[in-house]
N, C-alpha and C positions, 0 to 999 in steps of 0.2 A: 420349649426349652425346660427339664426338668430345672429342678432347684441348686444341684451340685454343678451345674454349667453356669449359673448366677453368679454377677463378681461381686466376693466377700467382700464389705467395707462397714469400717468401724469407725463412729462417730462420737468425735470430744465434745465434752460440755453439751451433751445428752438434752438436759432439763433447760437448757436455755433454749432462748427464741430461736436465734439460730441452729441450734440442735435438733430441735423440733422439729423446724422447716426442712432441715437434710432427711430426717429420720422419714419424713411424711414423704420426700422425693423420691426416697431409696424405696420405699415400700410401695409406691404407684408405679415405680418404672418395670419396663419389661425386661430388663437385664443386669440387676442387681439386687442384693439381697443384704440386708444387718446381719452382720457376724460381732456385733460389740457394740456396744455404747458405754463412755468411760465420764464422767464425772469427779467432782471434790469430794472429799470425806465428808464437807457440812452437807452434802446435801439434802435434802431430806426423799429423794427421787432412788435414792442407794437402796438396789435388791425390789425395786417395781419393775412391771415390765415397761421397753424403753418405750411402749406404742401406747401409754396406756393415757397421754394427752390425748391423744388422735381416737382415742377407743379404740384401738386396736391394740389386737393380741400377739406379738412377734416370737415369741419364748425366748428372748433375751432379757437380761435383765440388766438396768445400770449397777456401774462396779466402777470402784477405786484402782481394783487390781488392774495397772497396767498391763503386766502378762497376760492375764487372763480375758483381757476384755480386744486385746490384739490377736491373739491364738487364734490363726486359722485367717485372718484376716490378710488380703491379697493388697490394701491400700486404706490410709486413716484420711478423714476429710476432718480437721483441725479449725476451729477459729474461737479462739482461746484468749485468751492471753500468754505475754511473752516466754516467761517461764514457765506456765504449763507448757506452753508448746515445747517448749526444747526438753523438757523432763519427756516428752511420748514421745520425740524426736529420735530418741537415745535408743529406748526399747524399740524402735520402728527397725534404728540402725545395727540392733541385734538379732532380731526377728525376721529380717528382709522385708519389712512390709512397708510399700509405698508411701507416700502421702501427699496428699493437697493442703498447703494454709491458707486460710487465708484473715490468720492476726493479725492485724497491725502492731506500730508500736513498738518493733525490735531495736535497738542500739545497732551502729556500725559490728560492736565486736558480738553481736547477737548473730546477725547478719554474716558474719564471717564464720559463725560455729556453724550456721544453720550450712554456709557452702562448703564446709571441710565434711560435715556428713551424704552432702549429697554424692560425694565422691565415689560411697557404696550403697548408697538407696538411692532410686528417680524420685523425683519433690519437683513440684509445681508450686509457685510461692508467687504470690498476686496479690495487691493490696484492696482487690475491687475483684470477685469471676464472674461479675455478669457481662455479659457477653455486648450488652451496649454500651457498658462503660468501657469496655477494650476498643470497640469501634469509635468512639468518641475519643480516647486518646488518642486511634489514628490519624483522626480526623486532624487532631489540636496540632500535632507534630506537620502536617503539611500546611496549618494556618501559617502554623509560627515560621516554618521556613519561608513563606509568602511573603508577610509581617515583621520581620525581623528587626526594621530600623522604623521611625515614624512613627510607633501603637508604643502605648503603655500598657503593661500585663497585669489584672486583679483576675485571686482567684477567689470565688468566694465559695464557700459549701457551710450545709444546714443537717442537722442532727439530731435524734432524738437526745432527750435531756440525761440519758442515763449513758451516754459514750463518753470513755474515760480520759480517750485521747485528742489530741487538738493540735496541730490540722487534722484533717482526718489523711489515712495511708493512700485514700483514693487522689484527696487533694494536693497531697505532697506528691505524687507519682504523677499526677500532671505537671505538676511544675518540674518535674523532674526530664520528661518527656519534651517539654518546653524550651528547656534549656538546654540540654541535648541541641537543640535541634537547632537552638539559636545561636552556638559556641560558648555558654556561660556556663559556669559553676553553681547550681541554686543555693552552696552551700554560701558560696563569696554573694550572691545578687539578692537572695531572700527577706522579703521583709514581715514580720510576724504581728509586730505591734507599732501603731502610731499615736502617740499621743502627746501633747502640747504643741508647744510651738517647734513645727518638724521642720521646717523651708519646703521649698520645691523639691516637687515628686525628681527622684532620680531617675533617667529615662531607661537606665542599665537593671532596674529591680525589677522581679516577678512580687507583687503585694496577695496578704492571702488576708482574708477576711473569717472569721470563725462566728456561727451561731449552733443554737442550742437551744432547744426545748422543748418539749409535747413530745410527739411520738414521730416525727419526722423520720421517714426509715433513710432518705439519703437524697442529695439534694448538691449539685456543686455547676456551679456556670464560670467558663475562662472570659474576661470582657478584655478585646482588644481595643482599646481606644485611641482614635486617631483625631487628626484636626478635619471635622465637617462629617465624619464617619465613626460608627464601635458594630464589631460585631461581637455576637454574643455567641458562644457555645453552650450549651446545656443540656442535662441528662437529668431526669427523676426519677426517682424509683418510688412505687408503690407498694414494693411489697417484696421479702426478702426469699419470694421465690424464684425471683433471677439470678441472686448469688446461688441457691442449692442448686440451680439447672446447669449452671455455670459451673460448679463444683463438680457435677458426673460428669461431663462431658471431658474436664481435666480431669479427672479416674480412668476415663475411656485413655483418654491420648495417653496417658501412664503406662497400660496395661502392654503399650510397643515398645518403651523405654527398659531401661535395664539399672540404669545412673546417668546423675547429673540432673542441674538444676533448671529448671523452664518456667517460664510464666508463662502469660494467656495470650501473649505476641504468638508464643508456638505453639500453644493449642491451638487459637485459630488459623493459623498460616496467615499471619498481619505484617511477617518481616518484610 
């Protein structure tokens, strides 16, 4: 496969971990190729090449310049924060160029921009793309219809100390998936914080638990607990090459799309 049969994809937030880790995916696989890599003004990574953590030579260079770092690019792989994203969101939407997020952290009315653009770009928007964590909420979503009455729901998830958000997008999307499934609203049943004197656990809540520290790349377990019985569901991650593996593969499923918005239910065919 020469190199202009390689699908162009351009990567936000460059110099970060996760940027890195896409940058290194995109350049091992066999059918994709860096057309851009875009960062902040501060960064200090502006105008090196994007491969040059990896030692590697790609002959792109990171850029500020939205246009320029999108040019030619067939789909953007995004996980940013909220408003970078929807600022490359816009150029994406002028450009025709695809894209995968996967920030956390949007607002309802974030959310609501991000699906009035996908009306003219395909977008893939996931809070989690590794591919166990998608099979693990499948999983959760037939627990909880199983479990629905008699189990108490905690969720709990662990993070490294440098994540901005809490819960995190993976562990709100389970609860989300949960409640779904159990006829609740996480927005009316959710509980975030307990402390002092609370009474008795209410049987109707989904509870989230938040830690924080070291270098934890991702860490979340659902506890069903029942009277004589808890099952546990859990997924760990070691290493944040199953979201970049997770990320091509939502590039691939893109590339049949035209418009409209998908998560990693239709990537993998989990409906």
């Amino acid at each position: 496969m020469t190199t202009m049969n390689l699908m162009p994809i351009t990567v936000a937030g460059a110099s970060g971990r996760m940027g890195h880790m896409l940058i290194e995916a995109i350049l091992s696989s066999d059918d994709c190729r860096l057309s851009g890599a875009l960062d902040i003004l501060a960064s200090p990574a502006l105008g090196q090449d994007a491969g040059a953590a990896q030692g590697r030579v790609t002959g792109t260079a990171v850029t500020a310049d939205l246009h320029a770092g999108l040019q030619g690019a067939s789909c953007l792989i995004d996980f940013t924060r909220p408003d970078g994203t929807l600022a490359h969101l816009k150029v994406c939407r002028e450009l025709g160029v695809k894209a995968v997020i996967g920030t956390t952290g949007f607002t309802d009315t974030q959310k609501a921009e991000i699906a009035e653009m996908a009306r003219d770009i395909a977008i893939v928007m996931a809070p989690n793309m590794s591919v166990g964590v998608n099979v693990t909420l499948k999983l959760l979503q037939m627990a909880a219809q199983a479990m629905s009455t008699g189990y108490d729901i905690e969720i709990i998830e662990a993070h490294h100390r440098h994540k901005v958000d809490a819960p995190s997008g993976t562990a709100l999307k389970m609860g989300e998936v949960i409640a779904e499934a159990i006829g609740r609203d996480l927005k009316e049943c959710a509980v975030y914080e307990r402390y002092g004197h609370t009474g008795e656990r209410d049987p109707s809540t989904i509870g989230f638990s938040t830690i924080r520290g070291g270098d934890i790349v991702g860490e979340h377990t659902v506890l069903f607990a029942g009277i004589g019985e808890r099952i546990e569901v859990t997924h760990k991650s070691s290493s944040r090459a199953t979201y970049a593996q997770g990320s091509l593969r939502a590039a691939r499923f893109l590339a049949g799309q035209q418009r409209g918005l998908f998560d990693m239910f239709d990537v993998l065919n989990l409906r």
